[in-house]
C-alpha positions in Angstrom: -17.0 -22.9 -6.7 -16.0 -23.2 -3.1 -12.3 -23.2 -3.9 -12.8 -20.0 -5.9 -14.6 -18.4 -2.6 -11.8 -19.6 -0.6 -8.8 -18.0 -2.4 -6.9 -15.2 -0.4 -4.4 -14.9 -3.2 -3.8 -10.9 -3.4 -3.8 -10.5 -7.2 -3.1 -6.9 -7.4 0.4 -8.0 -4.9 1.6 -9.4 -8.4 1.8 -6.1 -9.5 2.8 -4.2 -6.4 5.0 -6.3 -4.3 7.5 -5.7 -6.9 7.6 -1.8 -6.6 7.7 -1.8 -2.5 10.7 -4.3 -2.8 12.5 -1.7 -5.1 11.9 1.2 -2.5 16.1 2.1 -1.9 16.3 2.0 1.7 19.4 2.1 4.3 17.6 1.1 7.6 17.7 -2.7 8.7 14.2 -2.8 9.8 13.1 -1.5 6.4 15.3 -4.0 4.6 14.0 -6.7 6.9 10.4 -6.3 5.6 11.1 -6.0 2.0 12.7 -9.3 2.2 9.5 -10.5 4.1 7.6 -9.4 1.2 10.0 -10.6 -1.1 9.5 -14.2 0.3 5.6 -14.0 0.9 3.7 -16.0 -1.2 1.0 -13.1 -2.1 -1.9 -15.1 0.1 -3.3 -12.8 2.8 -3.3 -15.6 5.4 -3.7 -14.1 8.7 -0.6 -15.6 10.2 1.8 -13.1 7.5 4.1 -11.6 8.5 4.2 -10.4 4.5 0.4 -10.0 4.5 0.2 -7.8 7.0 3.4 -5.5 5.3 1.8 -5.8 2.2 -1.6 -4.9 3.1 -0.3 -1.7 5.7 1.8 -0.1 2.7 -0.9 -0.4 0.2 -3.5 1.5 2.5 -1.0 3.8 3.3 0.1 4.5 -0.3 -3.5 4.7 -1.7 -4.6 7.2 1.6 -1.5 9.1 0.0 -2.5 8.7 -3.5 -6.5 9.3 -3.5 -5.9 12.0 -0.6 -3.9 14.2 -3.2 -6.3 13.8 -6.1 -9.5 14.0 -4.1 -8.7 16.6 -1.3 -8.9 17.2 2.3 -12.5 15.4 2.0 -11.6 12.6 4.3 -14.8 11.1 3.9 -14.5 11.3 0.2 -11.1 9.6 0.5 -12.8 6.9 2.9 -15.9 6.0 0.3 -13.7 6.1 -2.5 -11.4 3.5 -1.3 -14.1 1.3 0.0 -15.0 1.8 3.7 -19.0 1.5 4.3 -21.1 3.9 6.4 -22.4 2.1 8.9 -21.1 -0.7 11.7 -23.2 -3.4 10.0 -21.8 -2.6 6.5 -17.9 -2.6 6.6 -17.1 -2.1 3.5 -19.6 -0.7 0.1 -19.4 -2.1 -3.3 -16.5 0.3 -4.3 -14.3 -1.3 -2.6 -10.6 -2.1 -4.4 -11.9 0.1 -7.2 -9.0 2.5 -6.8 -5.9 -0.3 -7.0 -6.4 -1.1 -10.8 -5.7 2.7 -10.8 -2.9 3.1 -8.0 -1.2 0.1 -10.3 -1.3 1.9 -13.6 0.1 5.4 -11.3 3.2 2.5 -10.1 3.8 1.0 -13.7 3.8 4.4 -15.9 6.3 5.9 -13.5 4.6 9.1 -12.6 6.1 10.0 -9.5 3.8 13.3 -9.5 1.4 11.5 -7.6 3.6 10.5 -4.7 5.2 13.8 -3.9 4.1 16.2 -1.8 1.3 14.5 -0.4 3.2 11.7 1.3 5.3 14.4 3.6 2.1 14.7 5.5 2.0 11.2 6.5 5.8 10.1 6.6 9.3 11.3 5.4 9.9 10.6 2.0 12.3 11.0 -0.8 10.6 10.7 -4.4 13.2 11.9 -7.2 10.1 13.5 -9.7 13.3 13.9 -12.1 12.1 12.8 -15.4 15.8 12.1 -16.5 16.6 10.1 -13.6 17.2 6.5 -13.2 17.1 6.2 -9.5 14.6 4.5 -7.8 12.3 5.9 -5.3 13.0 6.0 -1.7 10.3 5.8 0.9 10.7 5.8 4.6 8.7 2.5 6.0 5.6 3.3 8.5 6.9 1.2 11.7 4.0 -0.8 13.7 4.8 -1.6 17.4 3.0 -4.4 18.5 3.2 -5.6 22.2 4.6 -9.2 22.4 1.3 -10.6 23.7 -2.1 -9.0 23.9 -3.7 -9.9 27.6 
């Protein structure tokens, strides 16, 4: 039982990882951490690099997703994907409801939920074309971090 309690293996990065590695992209950075993920054995060890890639782009993407079928709300947005009410309580028992969800959105192609929306938090290019076989383009979120933390 205490191996089971133990395991940081990101299931739902099974079913992700391989639609932010398809994102069509042109800038090194951005091709540098798709590799990253590429390589990452889907265990959200604190260390990862990929972990931590992984783990921004989902939160990002669901903000995007939930924000444009629940509204302005951000509240609403922040209970529905998880985040408790109080210091002392993190996170509430809805949390990770939404990724089952976000998956099936990613899988059955409907790129009407990843439109408009995302311009509000970054630049990107989603062909909604129907007849289209290109893949989606997003424009990475870049984290600075400062080489050592004093």
């Amino acid at each position: 039982m205490a191996s089971i309690q133990a395991d940081h293996y990101a299931l739902p990065a099974v079913d992700i990882v391989p639609h932010l590695v398809k994102i069509a992209t042109d800038v090194p950075l951005e091709e540098v951490a798709q590799d990253i993920v590429r390589a990452w054995d889907s265990v959200l060890a604190p260390a990862s690099a990929g972990a931590t890639i992984y783990a921004t782009f989902l939160r990002k993407l669901e903000c995007i997703v939930f924000g444009a079928m629940l509204g302005d709300d951000e509240t609403l947005i922040c209970r529905y994907l998880g985040a408790g009410s109080t210091l002392l309580s993190l996170t509430n028992r809805y949390v990770s409801r939404s990724r089952p969800l976000l998956i099936r959105f990613m899988n059955a192609h409907d790129d009407s939920w990843f439109g408009d929306s995302a311009t509000e938090f970054y630049s990107t290019s989603i062909n909604t074309s129907p007849s289209s076989t290109k893949s989606p383009s997003f424009t990475f979120i870049v984290l600075t971090t400062p080489a050592s933390v004093d």
